[in-house]
N, C-alpha and C positions, 0 to 999 in steps of 0.2 A: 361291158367295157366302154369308155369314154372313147370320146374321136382322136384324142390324145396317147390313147393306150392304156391310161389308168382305170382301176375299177371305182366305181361312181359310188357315191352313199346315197343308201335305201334307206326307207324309214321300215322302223322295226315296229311290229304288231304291236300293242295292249299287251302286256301279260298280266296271265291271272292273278300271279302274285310279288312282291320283290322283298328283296331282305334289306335293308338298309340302315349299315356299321352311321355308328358316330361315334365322337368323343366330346362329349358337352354338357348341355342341360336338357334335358325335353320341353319344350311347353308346356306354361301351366294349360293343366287340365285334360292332358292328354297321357290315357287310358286304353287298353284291348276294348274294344264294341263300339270307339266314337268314330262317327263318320269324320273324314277331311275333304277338302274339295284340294281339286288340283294346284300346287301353289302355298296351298298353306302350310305356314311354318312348324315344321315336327321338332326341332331343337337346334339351339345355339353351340355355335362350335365356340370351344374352349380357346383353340390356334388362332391366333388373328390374319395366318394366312391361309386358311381352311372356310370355305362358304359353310353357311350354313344350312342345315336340314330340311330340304319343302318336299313336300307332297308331289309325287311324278306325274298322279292324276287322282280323281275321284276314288277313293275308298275305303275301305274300315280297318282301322287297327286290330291285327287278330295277335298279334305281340308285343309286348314290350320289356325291355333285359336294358340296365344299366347304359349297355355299348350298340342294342341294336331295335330296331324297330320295322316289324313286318308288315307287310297292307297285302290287302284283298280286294282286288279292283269291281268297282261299284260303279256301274254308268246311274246316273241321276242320282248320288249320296252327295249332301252337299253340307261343310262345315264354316270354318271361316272363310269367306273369297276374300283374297287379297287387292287391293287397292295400288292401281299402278303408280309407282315412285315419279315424280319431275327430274328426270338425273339433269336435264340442259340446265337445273340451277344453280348446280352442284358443280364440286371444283375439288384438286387435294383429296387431304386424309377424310373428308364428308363425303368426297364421292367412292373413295376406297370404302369408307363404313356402310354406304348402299351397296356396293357392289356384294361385298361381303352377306349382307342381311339377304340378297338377293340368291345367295345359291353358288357367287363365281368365285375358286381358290385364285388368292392373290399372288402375284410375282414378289419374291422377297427383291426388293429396290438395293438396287448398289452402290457403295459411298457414293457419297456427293462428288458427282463431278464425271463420272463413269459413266458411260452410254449405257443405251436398253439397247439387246440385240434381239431382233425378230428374227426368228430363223424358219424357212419353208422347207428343210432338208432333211432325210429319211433319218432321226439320227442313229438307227441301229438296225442290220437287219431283221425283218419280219415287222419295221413298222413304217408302215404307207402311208396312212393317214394323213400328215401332213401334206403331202402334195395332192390327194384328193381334195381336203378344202383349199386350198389356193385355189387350184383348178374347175371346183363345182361351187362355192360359195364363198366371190372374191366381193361382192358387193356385202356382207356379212362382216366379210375381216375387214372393210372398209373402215366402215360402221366403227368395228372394235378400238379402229387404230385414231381414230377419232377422240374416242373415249380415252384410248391411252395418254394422248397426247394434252388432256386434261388433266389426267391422273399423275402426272409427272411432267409439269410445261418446261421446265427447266433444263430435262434430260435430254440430250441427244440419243436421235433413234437410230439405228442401222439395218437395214435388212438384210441379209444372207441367204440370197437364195440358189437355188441349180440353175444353171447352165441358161439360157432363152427365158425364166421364169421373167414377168414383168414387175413392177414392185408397185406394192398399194400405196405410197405417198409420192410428194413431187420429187425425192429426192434419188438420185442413179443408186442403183444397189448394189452390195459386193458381190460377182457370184464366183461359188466356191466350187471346185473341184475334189476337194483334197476325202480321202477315203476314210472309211469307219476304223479308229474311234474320234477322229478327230471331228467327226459330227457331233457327238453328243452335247446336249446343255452345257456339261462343264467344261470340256475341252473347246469346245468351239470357243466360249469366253475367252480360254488359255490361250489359244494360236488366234484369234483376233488383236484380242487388249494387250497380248506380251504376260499378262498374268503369271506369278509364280506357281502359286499351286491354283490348280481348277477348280471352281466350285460354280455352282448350275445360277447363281444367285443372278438378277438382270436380263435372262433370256426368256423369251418369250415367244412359248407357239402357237401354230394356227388355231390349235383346240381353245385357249386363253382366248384367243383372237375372237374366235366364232362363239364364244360364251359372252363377251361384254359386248360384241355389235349384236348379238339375239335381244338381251336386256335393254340395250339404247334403243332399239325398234320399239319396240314394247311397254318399257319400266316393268315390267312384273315379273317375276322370278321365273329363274331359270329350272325348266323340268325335264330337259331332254339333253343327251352327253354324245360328242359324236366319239364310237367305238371301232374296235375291229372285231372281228369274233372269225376263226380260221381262216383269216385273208382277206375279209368282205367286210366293207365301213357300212358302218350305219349309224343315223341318227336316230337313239333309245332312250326306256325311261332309265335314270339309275336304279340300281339296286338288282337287275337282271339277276336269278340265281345261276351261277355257272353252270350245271347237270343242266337245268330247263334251257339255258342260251344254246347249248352244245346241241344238247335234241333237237332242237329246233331248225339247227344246218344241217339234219341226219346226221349227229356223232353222236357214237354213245361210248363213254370210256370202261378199257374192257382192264382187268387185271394189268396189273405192269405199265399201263399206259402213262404219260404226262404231262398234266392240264398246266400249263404256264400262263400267267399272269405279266407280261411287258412283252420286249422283242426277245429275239433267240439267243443272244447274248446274255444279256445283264435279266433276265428275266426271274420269274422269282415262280418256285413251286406253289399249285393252291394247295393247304393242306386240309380245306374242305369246301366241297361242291356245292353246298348247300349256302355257301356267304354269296351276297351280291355284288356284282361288279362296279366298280366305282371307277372317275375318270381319270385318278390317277393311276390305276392299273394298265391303262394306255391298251392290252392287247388281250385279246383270251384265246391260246393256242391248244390243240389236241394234238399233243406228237405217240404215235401207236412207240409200243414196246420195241418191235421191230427194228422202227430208225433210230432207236435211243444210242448211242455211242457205247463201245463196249466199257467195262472193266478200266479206271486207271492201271497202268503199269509202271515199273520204276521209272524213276527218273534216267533219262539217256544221259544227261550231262550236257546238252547239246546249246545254250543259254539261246535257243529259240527264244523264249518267254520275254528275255532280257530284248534280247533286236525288236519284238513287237510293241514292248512299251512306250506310250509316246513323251516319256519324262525317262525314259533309260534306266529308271530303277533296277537295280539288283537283288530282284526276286528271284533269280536262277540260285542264291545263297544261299537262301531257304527250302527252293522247292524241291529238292533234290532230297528234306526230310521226311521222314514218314508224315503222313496227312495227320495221325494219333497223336505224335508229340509235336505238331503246331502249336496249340493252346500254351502248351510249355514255353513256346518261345515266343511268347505275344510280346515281350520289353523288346526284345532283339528285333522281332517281325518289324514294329512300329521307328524303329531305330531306321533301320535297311530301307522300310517302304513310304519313310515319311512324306506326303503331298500326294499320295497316289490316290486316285479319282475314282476305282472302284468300275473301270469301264470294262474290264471281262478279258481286254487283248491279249493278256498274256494267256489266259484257257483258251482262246482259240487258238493261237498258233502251236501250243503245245501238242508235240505229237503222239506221247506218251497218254494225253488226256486227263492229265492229273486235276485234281477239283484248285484250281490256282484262286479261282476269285474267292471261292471259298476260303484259302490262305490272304487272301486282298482285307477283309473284312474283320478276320482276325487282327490283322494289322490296324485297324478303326478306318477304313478307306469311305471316304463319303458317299453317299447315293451321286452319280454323275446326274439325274435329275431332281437333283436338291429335295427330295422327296423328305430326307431323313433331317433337313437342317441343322448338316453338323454344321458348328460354327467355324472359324479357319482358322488354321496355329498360326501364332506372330511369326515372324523371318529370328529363326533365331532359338526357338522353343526347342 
């Protein structure tokens, strides 16, 4: 633990091997048996706000599948080495196209005219991270915010941090109190800017942060993602297999158990052990069967659900339907939940434990960290 109280990021071992998801193109010429050196480009992402594919470290391609690509770490395999980029020439949408070739997912930018919000705040629980890097690598975010401030000279920045935090630029920063959900990306937008419906688009975290000040250091592509893995930050290569990351803190998942992928909330089941971890999965959790929450039960009637949302929607209208004929009412759902953010409040307060977010989703609720880039209905749709 830090002097502060928080837990510190460790760097995580070599591993022997990583699985590493894309949606792209591969590099020409890259095959199972070619060596990579660390850095080198494995494939161009399709998304223009997804980095692109590089090598975590030295070694050979032992697969390759349309959507994913495996390495076997090789110390002295050596293929293309990459050539450190000049980013201080660079300016705008040329230094967003470096950043991107370089490995970093970009911030979708918000209308013209709209501030960038940095935020150093938990936004859900079970994810700490953010305040680790402020805390353990604020000369990084420095860096980052430097780089930001090129990538968008125009925008106004705001920070948002906790309580005593100090802020990485000259300017006083907001600090927030206000409790989860009203941290998350989209909401925090929502209760800063006045925003009608919440979307995650403009905010930016310390992870974003600590990816473009590593790059500015450097120019050469980004190989290493800061993670959580059962409560403990580190700085890793991507592509971690979830079973080998989990082994590796002593867990090992037994029957019944539930490997989640973000915070405790809004977090998302893995539905295999064997994929790699990537950074916008934000968290890699082991909950045993034991503390799993029991059984939903009916609905009490109690519009708990309703009081916790932080837009007031009348999900209590719906949830009181059987979870089986949801789907049935996805016109109705989407009618009742329209502009809802997809933040989980109302399954947590619900007492009964009914699967609500899963009813959220039905209704098209956005990813609250813009992961899913739904686009946002007009005023009026």
């Amino acid at each position: 633990m830090g002097s502060s109280g928080h837990k510190v990021l460790k760097a995580w071992p070599v591993p022997t091997e990583v699985s590493l998801a894309f949606e792209g193109r591969p590099a020409p010429g890259l095959k199972p048996g070619r060596a990579v050196s660390g850095g080198e480009l494995l494939a161009v992402s399709h998304d223009p706000l997804t980095g692109d594919l590089r090598a975590p470290f030295s070694a050979r391609v032992i697969e390759l599948t349309p959507n994913r690509i495996d390495l076997r770490f090789g110390p002295g395999l050596s293929g293309q080495v990459p050539e450190p980029l000049e980013l201080e020439k660079l300016e705008g949408e040329g230094l967003a196209q470096a950043l991107k070739s370089l490995g970093v997912d970009q911030i979708e930018k918000p209308p013209e005219g709209e501030p960038i919000i940095i935020s150093a705040l938990n936004p859900e629980p079970g994810l700490e991270l953010t305040r680790a890097l402020w805390l353990d690598q604020k000369p990084t975010l420095e860096r980052g915010l430097k780089l930001l401030n090129r990538l968008w000279p125009k925008s106004e920045i705001i920070e948002v941090l906790p309580p005593k935090f100090t802020a990485l630029g000259p300017k006083p920063p907001t600090h927030y109190k206000e409790p989860f959900p009203l941290t998350l990306p989209s909401f925090l937008r929502f209760k800063i800017l006045g925003l009608k419906y919440p979307r995650a688009m403009g905010v930016v975290s310390p992870q974003t942060l600590w990816a473009m000040g590593t790059i500015a250091r450097s120019g050469l592509p980004l190989t290493l993602i800061p993670t959580t893995v059962h409560g403990y930050h580190y700085l890793a290569p991507p592509g971690l297999k979830l079973l080998n990351a989990l082994n590796a803190v002593n867990l090992k998942p037994l029957t019944g158990d539930l490997v989640l992928l973000g915070g405790l909330v809004t977090g998302r089941p893995a539905a295999r052990l064997e994929r790699g971890l990537k950074a916008s999965d934000l968290a890699l959790s082991l909950i045993r069967s034991k503390s799993l929450p029991p059984p939903p039960r009916p609905c009490r009637l109690c519009a708990l659900c309703r009081l916790a949302c932080p837009l007031n929607l009348p999900i209590d209208s719906i949830a009181q339907v059987h979870p089986g004929q949801w789907p049935n009412l996805q016109k109705a759902a989407q009618k009742a939940l329209r502009g809802c953010g997809g933040c989980g409040a109302c399954a947590l307060a619900c007492p009964s434990r009914r699967p609500l977010l899963l009813l959220a989703k039905v209704a098209g609720a956005g990813d609250p960290y813009g992961r899913d880039r739904i686009e946002p209905r007009a005023p009026g749709a």
